[in-house]
N, C-alpha and C positions, 0 to 999 in steps of 0.2 A: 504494500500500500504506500502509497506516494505523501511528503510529508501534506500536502495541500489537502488530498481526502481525509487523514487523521484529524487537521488541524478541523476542516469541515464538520466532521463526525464529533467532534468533539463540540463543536461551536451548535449546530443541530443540536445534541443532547441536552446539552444545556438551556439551549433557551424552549425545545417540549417543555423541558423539567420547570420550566419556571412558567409557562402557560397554564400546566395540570395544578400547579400550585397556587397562583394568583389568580387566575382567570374564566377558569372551567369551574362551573357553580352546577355541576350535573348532578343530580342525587342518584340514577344508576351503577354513578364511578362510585368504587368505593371508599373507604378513607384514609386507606395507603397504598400508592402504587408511585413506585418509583423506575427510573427511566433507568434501564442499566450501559447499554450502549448503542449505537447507530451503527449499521453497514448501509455506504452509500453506495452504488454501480457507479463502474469507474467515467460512467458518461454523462453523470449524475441527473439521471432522469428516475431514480427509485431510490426510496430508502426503506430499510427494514428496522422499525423503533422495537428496541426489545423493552421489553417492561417486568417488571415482577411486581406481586399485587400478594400481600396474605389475605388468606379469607378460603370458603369453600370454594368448590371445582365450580359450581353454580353460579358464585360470584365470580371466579374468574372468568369464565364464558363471558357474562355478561359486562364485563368490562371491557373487556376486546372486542364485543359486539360494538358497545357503545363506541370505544375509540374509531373503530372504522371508521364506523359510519360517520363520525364525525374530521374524519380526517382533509376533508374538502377544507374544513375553518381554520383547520392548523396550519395546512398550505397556506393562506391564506393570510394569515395571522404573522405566519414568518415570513411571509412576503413584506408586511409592514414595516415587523422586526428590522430583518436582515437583510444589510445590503451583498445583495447577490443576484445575478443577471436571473438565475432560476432554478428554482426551489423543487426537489423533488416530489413526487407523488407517493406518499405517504402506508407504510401499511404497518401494523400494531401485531406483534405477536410477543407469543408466553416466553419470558425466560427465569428458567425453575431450575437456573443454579443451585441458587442459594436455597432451596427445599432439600436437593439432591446433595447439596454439603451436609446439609445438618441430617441428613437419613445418616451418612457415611459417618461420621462424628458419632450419632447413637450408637451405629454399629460397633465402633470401635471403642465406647463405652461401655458397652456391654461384656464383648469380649474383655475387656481389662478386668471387669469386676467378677468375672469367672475362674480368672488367676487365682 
């Protein structure tokens, strides 16, 4: 990845993260859902917003439903933002890192306490 995409990815992530925080008054989102990183195409006509969200599977769904669909206002929104010729087309999916950390972590508490 070339520094100018990272620098992008990183400049994107930041300001979703500061939209969903200040901006989005959506009562379907839930009340934590943090932005973990941005892959943009290197022709920067897509990006993939990874998010991580606690709460059930049902609230997760519905949260990535909601983002989608409202991903037209983000575009949007960072168009106002950010100065940049143009902004990719937006799309919200689960990243369950940090679920899959802390499974592995249990596991390996467990195991320790069987010593």
């Amino acid at each position: 990845m070339t520094h100018r995409l990272a620098r992008f990815n990183s400049l994107l992530r930041q300001e979703i993260s500061e939209l969903l925080q200040r901006q989005v008054k959506d009562p379907r989102l839930g009340s934590f859902i943090s932005v973990t990183s941005v892959e943009i195409s290197p022709d920067l006509s897509f990006a993939k917003v990874f998010i991580s969200h606690f709460g059930t599977e049902e609230e997760k769904v519905n949260t990535l439903n909601t983002l989608n669909a409202a991903a037209g206002f983000f575009r949007h929104e960072l168009g106002d933002r950010m100065k940049a010729r143009k902004i990719p087309e937006l799309s919200f999916r689960a990243d369950d890192t940090i679920a899959k950390a802390d499974h592995v972590l249990r596991i390996m508490d467990s195991l320790q306490e069987k010593q």
